[in-house]
N, C-alpha and C positions, 0 to 999 in steps of 0.2 A: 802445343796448345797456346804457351805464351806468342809464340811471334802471327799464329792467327788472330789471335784475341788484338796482339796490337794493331794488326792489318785492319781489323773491323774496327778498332778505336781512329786510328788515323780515315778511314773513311767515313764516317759517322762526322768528326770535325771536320773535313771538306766538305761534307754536306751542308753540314750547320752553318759553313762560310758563304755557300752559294747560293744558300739560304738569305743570308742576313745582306749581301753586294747585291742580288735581285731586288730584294725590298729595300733598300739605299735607294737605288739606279730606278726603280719603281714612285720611290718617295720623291726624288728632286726633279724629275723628268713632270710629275705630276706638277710639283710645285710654280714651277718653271711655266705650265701654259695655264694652270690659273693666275697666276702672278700676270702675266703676257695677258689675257683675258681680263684681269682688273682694269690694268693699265687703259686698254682699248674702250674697255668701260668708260674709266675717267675720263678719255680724250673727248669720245664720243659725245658726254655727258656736259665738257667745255664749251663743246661748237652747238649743242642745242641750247646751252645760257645764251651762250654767244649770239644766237640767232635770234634768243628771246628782247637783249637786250635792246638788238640792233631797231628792231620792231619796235618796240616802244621809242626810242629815238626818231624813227621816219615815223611814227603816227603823232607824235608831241611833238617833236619841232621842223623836221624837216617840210614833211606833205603840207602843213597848214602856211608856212612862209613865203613856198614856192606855188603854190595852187594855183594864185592867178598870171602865172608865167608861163611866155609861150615860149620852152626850152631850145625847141627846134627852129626856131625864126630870132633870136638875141641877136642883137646889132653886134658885128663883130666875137659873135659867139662868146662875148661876155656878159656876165651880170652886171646890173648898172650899181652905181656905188648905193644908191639907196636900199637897191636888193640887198646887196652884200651886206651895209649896216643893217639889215632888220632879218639876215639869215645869222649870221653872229650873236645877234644881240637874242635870236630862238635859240639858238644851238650852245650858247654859253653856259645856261643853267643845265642842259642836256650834256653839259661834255664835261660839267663842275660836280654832276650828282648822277655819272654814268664811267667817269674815269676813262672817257674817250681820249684815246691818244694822236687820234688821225681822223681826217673828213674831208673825204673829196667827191664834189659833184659832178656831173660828165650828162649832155647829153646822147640824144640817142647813137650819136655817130663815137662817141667815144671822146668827143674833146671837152677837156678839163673843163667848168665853167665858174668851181668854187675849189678851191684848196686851203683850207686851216691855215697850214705851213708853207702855204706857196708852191707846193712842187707839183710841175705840170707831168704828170706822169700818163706817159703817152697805153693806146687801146693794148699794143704787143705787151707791155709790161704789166699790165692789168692782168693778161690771161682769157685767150678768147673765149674759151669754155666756160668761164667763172661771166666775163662779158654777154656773152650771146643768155645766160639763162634770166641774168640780168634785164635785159631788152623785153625776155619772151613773160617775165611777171615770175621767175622765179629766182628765189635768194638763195646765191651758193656761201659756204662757210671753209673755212681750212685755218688750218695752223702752219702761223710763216717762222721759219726757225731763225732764233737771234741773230743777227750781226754782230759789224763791230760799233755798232750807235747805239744801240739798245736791244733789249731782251726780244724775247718770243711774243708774237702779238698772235690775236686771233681776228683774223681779218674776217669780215660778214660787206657781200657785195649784193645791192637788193636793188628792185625795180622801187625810184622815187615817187611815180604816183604813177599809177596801172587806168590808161582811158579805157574806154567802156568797147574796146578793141580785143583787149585780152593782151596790152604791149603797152610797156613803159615810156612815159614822154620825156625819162632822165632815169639812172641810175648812180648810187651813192654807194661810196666806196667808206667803211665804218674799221677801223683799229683799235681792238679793246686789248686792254695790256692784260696778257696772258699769265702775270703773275697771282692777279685776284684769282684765275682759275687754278692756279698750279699751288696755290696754297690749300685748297679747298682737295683738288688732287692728289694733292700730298699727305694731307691726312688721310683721304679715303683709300690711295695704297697704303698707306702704317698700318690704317686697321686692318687693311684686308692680310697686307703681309702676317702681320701678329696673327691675323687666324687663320690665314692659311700654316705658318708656320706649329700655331698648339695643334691644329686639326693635322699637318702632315706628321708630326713630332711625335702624335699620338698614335697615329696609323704605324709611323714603323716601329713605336713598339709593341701595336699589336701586331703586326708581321713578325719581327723579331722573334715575338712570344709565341705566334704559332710556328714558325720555323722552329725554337726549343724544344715546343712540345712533341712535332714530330719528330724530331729527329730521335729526344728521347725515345717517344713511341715505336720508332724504328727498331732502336736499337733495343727495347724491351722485346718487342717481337722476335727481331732477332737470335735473342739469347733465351727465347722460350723455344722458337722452331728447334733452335739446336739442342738446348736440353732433351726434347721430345724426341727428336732423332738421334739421340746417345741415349735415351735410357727408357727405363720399360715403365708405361702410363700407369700400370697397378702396382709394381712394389715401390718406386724410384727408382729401383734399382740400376747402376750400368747396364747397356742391351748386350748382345751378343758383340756388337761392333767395337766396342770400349775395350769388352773382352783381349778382343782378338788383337787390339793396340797392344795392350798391355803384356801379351803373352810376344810380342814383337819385341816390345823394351826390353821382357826377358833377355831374349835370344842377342841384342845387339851388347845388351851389359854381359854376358857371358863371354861373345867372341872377343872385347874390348879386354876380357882379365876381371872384370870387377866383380863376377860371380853371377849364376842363374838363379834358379828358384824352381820351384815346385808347380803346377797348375792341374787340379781338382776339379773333377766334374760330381755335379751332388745330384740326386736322383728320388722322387720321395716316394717308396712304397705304398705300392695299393691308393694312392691320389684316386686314381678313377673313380675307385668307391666309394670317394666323399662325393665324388660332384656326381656319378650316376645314382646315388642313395641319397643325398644329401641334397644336392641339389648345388650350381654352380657359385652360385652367392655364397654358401660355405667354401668352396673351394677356394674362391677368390678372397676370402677373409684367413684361410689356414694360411696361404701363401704368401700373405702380408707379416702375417707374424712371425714368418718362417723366416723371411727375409728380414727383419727387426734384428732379429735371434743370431743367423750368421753376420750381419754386419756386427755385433753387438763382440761376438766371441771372436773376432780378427783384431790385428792391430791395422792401426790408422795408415799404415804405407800396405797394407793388402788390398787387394780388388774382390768385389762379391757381385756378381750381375746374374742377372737373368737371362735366362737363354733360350727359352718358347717353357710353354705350359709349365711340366713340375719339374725341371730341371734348372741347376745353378751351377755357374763358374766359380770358381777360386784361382785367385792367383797369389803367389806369396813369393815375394823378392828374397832372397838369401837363406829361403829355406833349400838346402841343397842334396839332402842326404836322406835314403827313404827312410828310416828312423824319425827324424825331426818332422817329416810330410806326417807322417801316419799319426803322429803324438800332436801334432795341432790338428790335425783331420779327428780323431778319438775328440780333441777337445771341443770341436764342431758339434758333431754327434753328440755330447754332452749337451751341448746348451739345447739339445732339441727332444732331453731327455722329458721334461714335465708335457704333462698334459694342455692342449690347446685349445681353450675354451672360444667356440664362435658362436653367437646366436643360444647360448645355452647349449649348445653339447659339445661335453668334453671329446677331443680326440687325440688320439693316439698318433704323433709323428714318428716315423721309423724312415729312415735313409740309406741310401749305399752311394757310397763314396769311391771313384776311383783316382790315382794320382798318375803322374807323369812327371820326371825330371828332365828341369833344362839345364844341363846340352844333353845329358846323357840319355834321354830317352827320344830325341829327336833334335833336327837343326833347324827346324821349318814348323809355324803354326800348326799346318793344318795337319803333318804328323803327331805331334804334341797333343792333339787334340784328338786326332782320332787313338793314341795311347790310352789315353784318360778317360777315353768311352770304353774302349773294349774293357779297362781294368774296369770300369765301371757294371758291366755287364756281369761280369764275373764275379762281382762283391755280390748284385740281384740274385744270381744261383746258387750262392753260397748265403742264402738269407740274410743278407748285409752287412753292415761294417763296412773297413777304410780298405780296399786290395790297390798296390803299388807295380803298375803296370813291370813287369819281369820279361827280356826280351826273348822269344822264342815258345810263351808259356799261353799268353795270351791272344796270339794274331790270329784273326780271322774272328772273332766274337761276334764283334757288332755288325758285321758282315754276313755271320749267320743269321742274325737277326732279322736283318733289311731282307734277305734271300727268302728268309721262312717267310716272312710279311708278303715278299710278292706272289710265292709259288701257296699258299693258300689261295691269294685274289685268283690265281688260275684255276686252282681246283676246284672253287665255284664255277668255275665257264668250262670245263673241262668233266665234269662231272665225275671227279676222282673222288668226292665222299661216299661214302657208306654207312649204312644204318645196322646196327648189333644189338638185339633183346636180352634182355634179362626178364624172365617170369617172377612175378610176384604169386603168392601161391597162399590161398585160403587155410591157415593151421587148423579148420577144426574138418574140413572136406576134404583135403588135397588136392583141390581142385583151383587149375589156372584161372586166376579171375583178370589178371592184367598184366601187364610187359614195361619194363622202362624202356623208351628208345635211348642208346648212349652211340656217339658219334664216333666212326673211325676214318680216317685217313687213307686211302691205298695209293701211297707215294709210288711214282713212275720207277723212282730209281731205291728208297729206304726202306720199300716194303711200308706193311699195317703198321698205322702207328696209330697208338693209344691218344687221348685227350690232353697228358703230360707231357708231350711232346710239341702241342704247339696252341694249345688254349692257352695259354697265359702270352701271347703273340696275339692270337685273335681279341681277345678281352680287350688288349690294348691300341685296336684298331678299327677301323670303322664298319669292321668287316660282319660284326656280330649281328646287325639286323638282319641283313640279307641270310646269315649264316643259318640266323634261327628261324627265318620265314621256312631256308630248302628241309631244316630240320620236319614242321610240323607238316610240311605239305607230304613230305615221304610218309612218315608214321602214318598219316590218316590215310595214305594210298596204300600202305602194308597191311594197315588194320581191314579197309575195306577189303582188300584179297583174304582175311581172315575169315573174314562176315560172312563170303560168299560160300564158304567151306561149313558155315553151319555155329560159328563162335559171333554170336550175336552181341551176346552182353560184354564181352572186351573191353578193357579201358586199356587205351595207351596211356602212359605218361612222358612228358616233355619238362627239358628243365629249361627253362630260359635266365639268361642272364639279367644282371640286376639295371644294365644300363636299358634293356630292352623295356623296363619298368618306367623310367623316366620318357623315354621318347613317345612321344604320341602314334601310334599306328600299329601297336601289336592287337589290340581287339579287334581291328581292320580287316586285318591279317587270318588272326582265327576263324573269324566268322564267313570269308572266304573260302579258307581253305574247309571249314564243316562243311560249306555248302558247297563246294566242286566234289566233295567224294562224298556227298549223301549220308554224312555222320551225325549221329542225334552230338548235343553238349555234353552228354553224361557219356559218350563214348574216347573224350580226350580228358586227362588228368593233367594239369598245368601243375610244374613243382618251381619253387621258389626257395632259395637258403633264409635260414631264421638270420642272419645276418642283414638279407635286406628288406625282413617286412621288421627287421627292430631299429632299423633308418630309414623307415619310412616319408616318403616326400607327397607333397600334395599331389605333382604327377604322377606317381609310385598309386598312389592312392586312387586315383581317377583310372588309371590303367584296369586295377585290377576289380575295382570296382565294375568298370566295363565290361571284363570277362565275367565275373558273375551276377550282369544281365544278363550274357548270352548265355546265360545255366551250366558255363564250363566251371566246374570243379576245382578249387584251388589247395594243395597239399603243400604243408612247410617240411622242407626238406633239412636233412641234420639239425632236428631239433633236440635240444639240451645244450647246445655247442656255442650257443648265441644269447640272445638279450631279449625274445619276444616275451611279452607283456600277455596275458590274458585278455586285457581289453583286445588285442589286437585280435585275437585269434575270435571273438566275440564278433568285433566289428568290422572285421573284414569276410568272416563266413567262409571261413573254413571247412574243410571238406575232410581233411586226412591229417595226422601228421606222420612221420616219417621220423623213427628214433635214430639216431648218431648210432654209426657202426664202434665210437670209441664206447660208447656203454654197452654194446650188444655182445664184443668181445669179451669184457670181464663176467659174463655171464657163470660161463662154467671156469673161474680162470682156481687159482687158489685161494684168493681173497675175493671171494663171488659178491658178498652182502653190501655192499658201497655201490656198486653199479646195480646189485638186483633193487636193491631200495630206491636207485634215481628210475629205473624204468618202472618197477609196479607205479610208483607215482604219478609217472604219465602216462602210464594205459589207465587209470580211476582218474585223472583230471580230463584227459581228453572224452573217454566215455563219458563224466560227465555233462562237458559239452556239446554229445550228441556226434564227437569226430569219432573216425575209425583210425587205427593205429598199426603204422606199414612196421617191420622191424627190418633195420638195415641188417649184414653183414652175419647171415644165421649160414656157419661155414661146418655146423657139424649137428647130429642129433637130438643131441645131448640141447643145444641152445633150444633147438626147434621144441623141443619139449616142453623145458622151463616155460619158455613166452604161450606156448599154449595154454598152460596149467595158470598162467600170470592171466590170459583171458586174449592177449594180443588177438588182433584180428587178421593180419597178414604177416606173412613172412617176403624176405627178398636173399638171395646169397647163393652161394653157389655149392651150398646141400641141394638147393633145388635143380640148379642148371649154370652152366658159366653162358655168356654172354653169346650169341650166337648171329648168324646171318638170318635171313627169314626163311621160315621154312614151313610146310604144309602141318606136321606134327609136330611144329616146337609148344605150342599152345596146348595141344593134344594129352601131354605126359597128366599121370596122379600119382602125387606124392602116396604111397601107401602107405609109408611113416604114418602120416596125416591121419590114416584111417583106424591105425594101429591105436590112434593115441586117443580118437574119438570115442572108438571103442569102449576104451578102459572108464 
């Protein structure tokens, strides 16, 4: 990480540099053609004085001297000495209060006729183009650069007096000393240079300064993208990729001598049921705290990341020995002992923990890792705790796992499930009034398997909508083959799971499936755990609310067991409840009065709310008695019947106990 970080340091200042040499090479280059642009200015700005000046000298002294001169006809192409004295004695004041430095006149043919200083300077030295514009009535100007006689002059060559021809009958040759211009020049580049210079001086440090800004800004972005992509956006936590660094350092400190370490996969029990009961915004607040808590309980050279949903990494350098793994893993689990207050409800964090030692349990990440799952799995079936992967004890777990996960998605498209009833059966008639549907398995190759065998797989999978859509669409095509036999009033019962509460589409569903088999609402019983209508969520809430519009019937299922609230059972409209098979056992046990006392309780609270009252787990006579005499209204268990495939007379049977006991 150091010699990238330098890498992105060292390019970050080249940038900054080719940053600041652009706007340099930007600034002077600028500088350079406004400067050049002044200059042109100025020059410009000398030869229209120049021309101005010239002008006022041929309308004040020249044209009114020579006016009555016929240029083109002079005896000997000279002026006569009177002209000459009365062109001098015009041009004196004009050449005294105009700082003319030169004056020569020339008819139209180009020969001298007046020269200041004497020199006859012939048409070729004149400049025929400066000559001819002359001739034609117009005045050229230029700047003649100094010699070795004197300085720079700005010469203006103009038609002497223009006939009524549109042609000069003389032109005059005017030398203004260039210094009166080049002083006035000279200031106007200072000022311009000086503001060109604060104005360019300014610009590159605003260049400068934006080139800093970005490049900072770069390099912030820089080091937020890469944050982002090492570590996970909800806890901070390091991502899997950090991880996976890290458990690498292990493995190279180990082959080098300097010692491995340990690496820990953490797991948090029953997660789902926060966010399918709770709702996700819980989950994603339990999981921040979560993450608080193990970084809090590691030392500062351990690693803690995130690894996708309720799962975390650990890594611990120089922990080497499964003892010292387990005893900081134990003290993990410690800091996640208190309660988790999110949103106002406390929860309950419980974890499983599995370990891996480096070298010893692997020389490669991805072995390493898959150790630390499987040990991990292993701690989930052993109801939790720290388990330290053991070679030959644990392979194949997590592999079970992925295997059950995909050979369920088959058994959906394959139509390997099975539906098995259980009667509920009226204690004061003995008469069948309804069936649970409960769900079996007919594996290709493990034979029937029970719900313990791979529900807690499904729950954890996305598998449970569809699962509990095939569940109710069966039941209600078993029940109607029921109907047709003459069992009209029949209730099935379905249990659906808790995450099915929060997703939108199970009253979709139902109301579907009533209307493809022709079944009134009071012919399906929907069962629910008292655990998820006492985490109830506003989708939880709307769901079931849904179902009863559709006038399907809602029973809480192992109640006594959980946290529901009377309001709840009020204002969610309740239909049944369904007492816990752990109170229905101690009915006839030795110490009967503790469990007879919690159920008469809830057979007089539920009747008084107009519910009727299922009794789980009535497995002998003796129970079936008690609960009738207690007033119960239904019985379930298998005094009456064990769980069965469908059949013409499984509905059919009467408990004659039932009738025995009405009797009496």
């Amino acid at each position: 990480m150091g010699a990238a970080a330098g890498r992105r340091r060292g390019h970050g200042s080249w940038l900054y540099a080719a940053y600041a040499l652009a706007s340099l090479v930007t600034v002077v280059v600028l500088g350079l053609v406004l400067a050049a642009s002044a200059r042109q200015d100025a020059r410009a700005a000398a030869l229209s004085q120049g021309r101005a000046q010239a002008a006022v000298i041929q309308q004040m002294a020249l044209a009114p001297a020579l006016r009555d001169l016929d240029l083109d006809h002079l005896p000997g192409h000279r002026l006569d000495p009177a002209s000459v004295q009365q062109l001098r004695q015009a041009t004196l004041l004009a050449v005294a209060n105009s700082s003319v430095i030169g004056l020569r006149v020339r008819d139209a043919d180009g020969i001298v006729l007046f020269s200041d200083n004497g020199q006859a300077t012939s048409p070729v030295e004149i400049g025929s183009t400066a000559f001819r514009d002359a001739v034609a009535g117009r005045s050229y100007a230029a700047i003649v650069p100094a010699d070795a006689e004197g300085g720079a002059v700005v010469r203006v060559v103009g038609p002497l007096i223009v006939t009524s021809a549109g042609r000069a009958s003389g032109v005059f040759e005017l030398d203004l000393p260039y210094g009166q211009f080049e002083a006035v020049l000279r200031d106007r580049v200072h000022r311009t240079v000086v503001r060109l210079g604060v104005a360019l001086g300014g610009m590159y440090l605003v260049l400068a300064a934006i080139a800093w800004s970005t490049t900072n800004s770069l390099r912030r972005h820089a080091r937020q993208r890469e944050h982002e992509a090492r570590h996970d956006q909800l806890t901070g936590l390091p991502n899997r990729g950090v991880m996976r660094e890290e458990v690498q350092r292990l493995l190279r400190s180990a082959a080098t001598g300097r010692g491995g370490g340990a690496v820990a996969l953490v797991d948090l029990d029953r997660f789902k049921e926060v966010n399918d009961t709770l709702g996700h915004h819980v989950g994603d607040g339990l999981l921040q705290v979560v993450a608080q808590r193990l970084s809090g309980a590691l030392r500062t050279d351990d690693t803690v990341a995130r690894l996708g949903g309720d799962e975390f990494g650990i890594v611990l350098p120089g922990v080497t020995t499964a003892e010292d793994a387990a005893a900081v893993c134990h003290q993990v689990l410690q800091a996640l002992v208190d309660d988790v207050v999110v949103e106002g409800v406390p929860l309950r964090v419980e974890a499983s923990l599995g370990v891996a030692l480096c070298p010893d349990h692997g020389d490669s990440v991805e072995e390493l890792l898959r150790h630390a799952d499987e040990s991990m799995y292993v701690s989930k079936r052993e109801s939790g705790g720290v388990v330290v992967w053991e070679p030959g004890e644990h392979l194949g777990v997590a592999e079970d796992v992925v295997s059950l996960r995909r050979e369920l998605a088959n058994a959906l498209e394959r139509d390997e499930l099975v539906l098995h009833y259980q009667t509920q059966v009226d204690l004061r008639t003995g008469r069948v009034v309804g069936v649970e549907a409960l769900c079996r398995w007919q594996h290709p190759t493990r034979g029937l398997l029970a719900p313990p065998a791979f529900l807690h797989v499904l729950e954890t999978s996305q598998l449970v909508e569809p699962f509990t859509e095939w569940v109710v669409r069966r039941a209600l095509a078993d029940r109607a083959r029921w109907v047709a036999l003459g069992h009209d009033d029949l209730v099935v019962a379905v249990n659906v799971s808790p995450r099915n509460l929060v997703r939108a589409g199970l009253a979709a569903v139902v109301a579907d499936a009533l209307a493809a088999t022709g079944t009134p609402p009071a012919g399906l019983m929907i069962e629910i755990t008292e655990d998820a209508v006492g985490a109830e969520t506003e989708a939880a809430h709307a769901t079931l609310e849904g179902l009863t519009a559709l006038g399907v019937p809602l029973s809480i299922d192992d109640f006594g067991a959980g946290r529901t609230s009377v309001a709840q059972l009020r204002s969610l409209q309740f239909a049944q409840v369904k007492v816990d098979r752990s109170f229905t056992a101690g009915l006839t046990s030795a110490d009967p009065l503790p469990d007879r006392a919690v159920v008469a309780s809830v057979i007089a609270m539920a009747h008084g709310l107009g519910l009727d009252v299922v009794a789980e787990g009535v497995e002998d006579d003796a129970t079936r008695a008690w609960l009738a005499d207690a007033g119960c209204d239904v019985g379930q268990g298998w005094h009456f019947s064990r769980p069965a495939a469908w059949s013409p007379d499984l509905v059919a049977r009467t408990d004659r106990t039932a009738h025995a006991g009405a009797a009496r």
